[in-house]
C-alpha positions in Angstrom: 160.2 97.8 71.4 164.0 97.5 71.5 166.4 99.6 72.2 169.9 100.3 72.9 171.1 100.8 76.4 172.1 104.9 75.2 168.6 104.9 74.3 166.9 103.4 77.4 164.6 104.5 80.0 164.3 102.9 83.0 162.0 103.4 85.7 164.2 101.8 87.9 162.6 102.6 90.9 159.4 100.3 89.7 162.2 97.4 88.5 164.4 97.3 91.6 160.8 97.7 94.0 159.7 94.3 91.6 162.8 92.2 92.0 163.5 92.9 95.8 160.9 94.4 96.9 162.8 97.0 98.9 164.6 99.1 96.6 167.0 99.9 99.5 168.0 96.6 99.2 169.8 96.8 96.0 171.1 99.9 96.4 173.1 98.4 99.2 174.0 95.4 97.0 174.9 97.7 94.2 176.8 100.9 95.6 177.5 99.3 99.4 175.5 102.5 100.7 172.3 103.4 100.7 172.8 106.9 100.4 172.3 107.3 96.7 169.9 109.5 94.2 168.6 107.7 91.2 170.5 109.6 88.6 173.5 108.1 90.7 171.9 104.6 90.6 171.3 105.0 86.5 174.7 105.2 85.9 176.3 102.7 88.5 174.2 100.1 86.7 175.4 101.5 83.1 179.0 101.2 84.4 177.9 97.7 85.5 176.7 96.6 82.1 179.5 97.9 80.1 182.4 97.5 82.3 183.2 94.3 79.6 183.4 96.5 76.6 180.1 94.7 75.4 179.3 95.8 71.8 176.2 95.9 72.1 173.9 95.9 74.8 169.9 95.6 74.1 166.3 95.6 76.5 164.0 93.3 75.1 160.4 93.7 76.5 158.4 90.6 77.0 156.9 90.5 73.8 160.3 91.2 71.6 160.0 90.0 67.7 163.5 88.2 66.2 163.0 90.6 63.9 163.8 93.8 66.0 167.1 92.1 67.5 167.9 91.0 63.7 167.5 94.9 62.9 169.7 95.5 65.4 172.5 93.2 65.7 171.8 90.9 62.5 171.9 87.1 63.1 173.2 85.6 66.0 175.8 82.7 66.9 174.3 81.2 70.5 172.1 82.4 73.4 172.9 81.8 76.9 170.0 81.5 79.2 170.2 82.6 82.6 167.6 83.7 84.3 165.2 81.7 87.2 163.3 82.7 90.0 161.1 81.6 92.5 159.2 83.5 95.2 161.3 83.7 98.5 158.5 82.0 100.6 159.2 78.8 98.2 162.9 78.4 99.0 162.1 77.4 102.5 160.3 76.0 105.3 159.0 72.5 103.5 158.4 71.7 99.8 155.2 70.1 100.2 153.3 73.6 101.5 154.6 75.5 98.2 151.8 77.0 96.9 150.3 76.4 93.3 151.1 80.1 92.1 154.5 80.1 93.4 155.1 76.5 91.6 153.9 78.0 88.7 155.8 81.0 88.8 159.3 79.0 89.4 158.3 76.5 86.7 157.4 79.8 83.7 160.4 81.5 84.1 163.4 79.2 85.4 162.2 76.6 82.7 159.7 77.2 80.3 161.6 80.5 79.4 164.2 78.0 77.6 161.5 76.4 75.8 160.0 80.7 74.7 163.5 82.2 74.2 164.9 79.5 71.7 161.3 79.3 69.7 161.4 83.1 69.9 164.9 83.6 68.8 165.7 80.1 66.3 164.6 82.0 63.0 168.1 83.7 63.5 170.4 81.6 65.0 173.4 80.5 62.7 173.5 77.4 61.6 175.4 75.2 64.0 174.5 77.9 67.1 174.4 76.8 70.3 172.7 77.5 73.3 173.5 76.6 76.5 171.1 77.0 80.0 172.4 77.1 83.6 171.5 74.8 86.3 172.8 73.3 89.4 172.7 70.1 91.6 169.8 71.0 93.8 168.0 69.3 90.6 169.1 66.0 91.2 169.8 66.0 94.8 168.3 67.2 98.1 170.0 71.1 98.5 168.9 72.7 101.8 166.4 76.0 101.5 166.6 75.2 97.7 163.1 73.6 97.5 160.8 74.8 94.2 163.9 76.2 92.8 165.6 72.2 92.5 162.5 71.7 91.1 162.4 74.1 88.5 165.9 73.3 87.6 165.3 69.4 87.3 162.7 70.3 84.6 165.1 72.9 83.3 167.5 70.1 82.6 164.4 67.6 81.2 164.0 70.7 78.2 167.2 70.4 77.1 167.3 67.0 76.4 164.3 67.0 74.8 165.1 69.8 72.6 168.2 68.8 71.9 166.4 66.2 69.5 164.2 69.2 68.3 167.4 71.2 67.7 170.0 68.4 65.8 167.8 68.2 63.0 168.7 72.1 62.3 172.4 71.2 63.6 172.0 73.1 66.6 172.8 72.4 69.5 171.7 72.8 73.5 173.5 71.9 76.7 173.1 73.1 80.2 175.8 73.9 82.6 175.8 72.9 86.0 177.9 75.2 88.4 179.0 75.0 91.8 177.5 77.9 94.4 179.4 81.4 93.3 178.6 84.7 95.2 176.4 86.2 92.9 173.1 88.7 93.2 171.2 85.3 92.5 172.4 83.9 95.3 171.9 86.0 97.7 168.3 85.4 97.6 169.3 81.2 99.0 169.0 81.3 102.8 172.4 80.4 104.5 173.9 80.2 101.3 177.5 81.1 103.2 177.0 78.0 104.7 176.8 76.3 101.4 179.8 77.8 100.0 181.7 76.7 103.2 180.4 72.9 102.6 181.3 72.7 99.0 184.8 73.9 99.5 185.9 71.2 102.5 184.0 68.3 99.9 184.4 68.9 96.8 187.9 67.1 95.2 189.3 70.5 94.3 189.0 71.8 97.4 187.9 74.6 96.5 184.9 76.8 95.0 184.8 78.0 91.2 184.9 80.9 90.1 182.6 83.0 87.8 185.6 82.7 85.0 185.8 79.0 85.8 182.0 78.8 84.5 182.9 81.6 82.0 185.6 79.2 80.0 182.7 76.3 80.3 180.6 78.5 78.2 182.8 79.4 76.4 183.5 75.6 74.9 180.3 74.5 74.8 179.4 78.0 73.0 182.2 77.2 70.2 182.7 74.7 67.4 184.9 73.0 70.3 182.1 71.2 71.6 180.3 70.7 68.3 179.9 66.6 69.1 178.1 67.4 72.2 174.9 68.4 72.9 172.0 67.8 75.1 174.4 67.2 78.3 174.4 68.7 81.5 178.3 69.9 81.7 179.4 70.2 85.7 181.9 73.7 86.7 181.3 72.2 90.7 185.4 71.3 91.5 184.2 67.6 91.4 182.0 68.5 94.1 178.5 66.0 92.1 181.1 62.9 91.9 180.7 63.0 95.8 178.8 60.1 97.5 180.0 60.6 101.1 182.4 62.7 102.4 186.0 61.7 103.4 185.6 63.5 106.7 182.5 65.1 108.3 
């Protein structure tokens, strides 16, 4: 069933225990305190969600129809998907003792997801929509403590080439954006991902890391009629940082 985000309810308690484990854990991320009820908690993540004025803000389950988002916000122009994961036991120590089940589980939703949402939601998408996927490097070279998750991404970024030949005939196209390490929730789950922030700055050309508006205007174009020649690419937001072969100075 869908619904609005007025019309929602949340066990959050059960989500937030799901994705971290801990609860306590995102409360800290969320409020910087722990010391918060869950009424409290409901409405620091509305505020959140509609701090950007969004129009509309839906919950799909699992199962969601096109049908019941078409009901709700008629057809749509593009679909940005972002969303991976792997188990945090997978992200380090070595890649070859990742276990089948957690290979399986990085694989299902940080790529095959692609592949479900755009079947799922293609019977409503505009002609000439886009859709655009986020990545990063770790798919193509050796990240630290990224592991099954450069993995996952390297197939990530295989899908969209090959649907981008499933998607011309339609006119539609698919790209995936590559971004340089930003402190997000997401990446707070990477061990020593400070480290990784620090590296990319001294490195990269710019000097510098992006920013989640630097990514933000990325989408932006290849979400538009700007970008309409251009599809099945992966698009680097990195400050130059993948054109690097060796660093000028260690």
């Amino acid at each position: 069933m869908l619904k609005t985000l007025d019309e929602i309810e949340i066990d959050f308690q059960k989500l937030f225990k799901w994705l971290f484990k801990e609860e306590k854990q995102l409360k800290a991320i969320l409020t910087k305190t722990e010391n918060i009820d869950e009424v409290q908690l409901k409405f620091k993540i509305k505020q959140i969600l509609t701090k950007k004025e969004y129009k509309t803000i839906i919950f799909l389950s699992h199962d969601f129809s096109a049908d019941e988002v078409k009901n709700k916000i008629g057809n749509i122009d593009f679909i940005v998907h972002s969303i991976a994961f792997a188990p945090k036991r997978a992200l380090s120590g070595k890649t070859i003792d990742t276990e089948k089940e957690d290979f399986l589980i990085a694989m299902n939703v940080s790529a095959y997801s692609l592949i479900g949402l755009t079947k799922r939601l293609l019977p409503i998408l505009n002609p000439n929509g886009s859709i655009v996927t986020l990545t990063y490097y770790g798919s193509e070279k050796f990240v630290p403590k990224y592991n099954i998750m450069g993995i996952a991404k390297a197939a990530l970024e295989s899908t969209v080439r090959y649907l981008a030949v499933d998607l011309g005939e339609q006119g539609i196209r698919i790209n995936g954006l590559s971004a340089g390490p930003i402190k997000t929730l997401a990446a707070s789950g990477i061990e020593d991902f400070k480290t990784l922030l620090k590296w990319n700055e001294k490195h990269s050309p710019l000097s510098r890391n992006v920013t989640i508006d630097d990514v933000g205007q990325s989408a932006v174009y290849l979400l538009s009629d700007m970008s309409r020649g251009v599809t099945g690419e992966i698009h680097y937001v990195d400050s130059g940082y993948n054109i690097i072969g060796m660093p000028k100075e260690i």
